[in-house]
N, C-alpha and C positions, 0 to 999 in steps of 0.2 A: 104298503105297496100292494098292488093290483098281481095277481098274476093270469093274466085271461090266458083264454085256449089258443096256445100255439107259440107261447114266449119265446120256449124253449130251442126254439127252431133258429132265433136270431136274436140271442142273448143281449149282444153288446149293443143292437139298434135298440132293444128293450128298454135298457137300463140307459139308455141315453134318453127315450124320450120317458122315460117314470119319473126319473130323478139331476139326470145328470145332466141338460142345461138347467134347471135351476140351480144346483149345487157350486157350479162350475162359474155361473153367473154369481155366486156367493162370495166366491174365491178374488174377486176383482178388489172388494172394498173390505176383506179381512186377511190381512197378514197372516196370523197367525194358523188362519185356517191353510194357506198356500204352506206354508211351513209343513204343518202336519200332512197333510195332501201329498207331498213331496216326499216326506220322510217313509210313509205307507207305499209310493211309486219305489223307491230305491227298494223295497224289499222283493216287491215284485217283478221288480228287473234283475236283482240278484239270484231269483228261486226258481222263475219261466224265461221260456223264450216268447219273446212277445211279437208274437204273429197274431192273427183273427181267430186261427184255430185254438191256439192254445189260450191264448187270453180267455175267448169263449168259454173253455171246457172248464178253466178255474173258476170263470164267474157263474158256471152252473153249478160246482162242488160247495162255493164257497155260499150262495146264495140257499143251496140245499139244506147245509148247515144251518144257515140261519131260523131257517123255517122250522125244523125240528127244532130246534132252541126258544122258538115262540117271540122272535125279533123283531121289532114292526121298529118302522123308518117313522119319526119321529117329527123330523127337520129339525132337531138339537145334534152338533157334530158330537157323533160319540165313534169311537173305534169301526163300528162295520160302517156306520156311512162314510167316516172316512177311507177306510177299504174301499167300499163303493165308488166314489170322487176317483177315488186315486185309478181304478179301474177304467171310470172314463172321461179323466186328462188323457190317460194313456193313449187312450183309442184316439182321441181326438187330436194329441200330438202326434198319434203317428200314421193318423188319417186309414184306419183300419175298416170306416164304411163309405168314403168315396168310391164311389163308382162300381163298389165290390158287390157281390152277391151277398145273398141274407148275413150277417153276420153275426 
């Protein structure tokens, strides 16, 4: 994954267009990938309040992580991209960049 200058600014529009309609578009013709997809959203709906802001601020914490841990996005579902996915169905279920400012 790319992270050019000024990601940071509009996380969730970021990660929607690095990874997450492809990912998302994945999800159509693999079950089991929707399955786990889902199971990663219930935790995040259990831990956050899932507004713009707050989704954002995880997916800067949790992407931060990754970085330091030396993660690179693969295109094999393993745990952070499915973290990721699950990050944005969220958004995209619950329309977190329609019409909204950077997000």
């Amino acid at each position: 994954m790319v992270f050019e200058d000024g990601w940071a600014a509009s996380p969730l529009r970021w990660l929607m267009n690095a990874l997450g309609d492809a990912q998302l578009a994945m999800m159509v013709e693999n079950p089991g990938m929707v399955a786990a997809v889902d199971q990663h959203a219930a935790v995040l709906r259990d831990a956050i309040p899932l507004d713009r802001e707050t989704l954002g601020d995880y997916l800067l914490g949790f992407l931060d992580e990754l970085r330091h841990r030396g993660w690179a996005f693969t295109g094999e579902p393993d745990a952070p991209s499915l973290r990721l996915t699950a990050v944005c169905w969220l958004t995209r279920e619950l329309d977190l960049l329609d019409g909204a400012a950077p997000a």
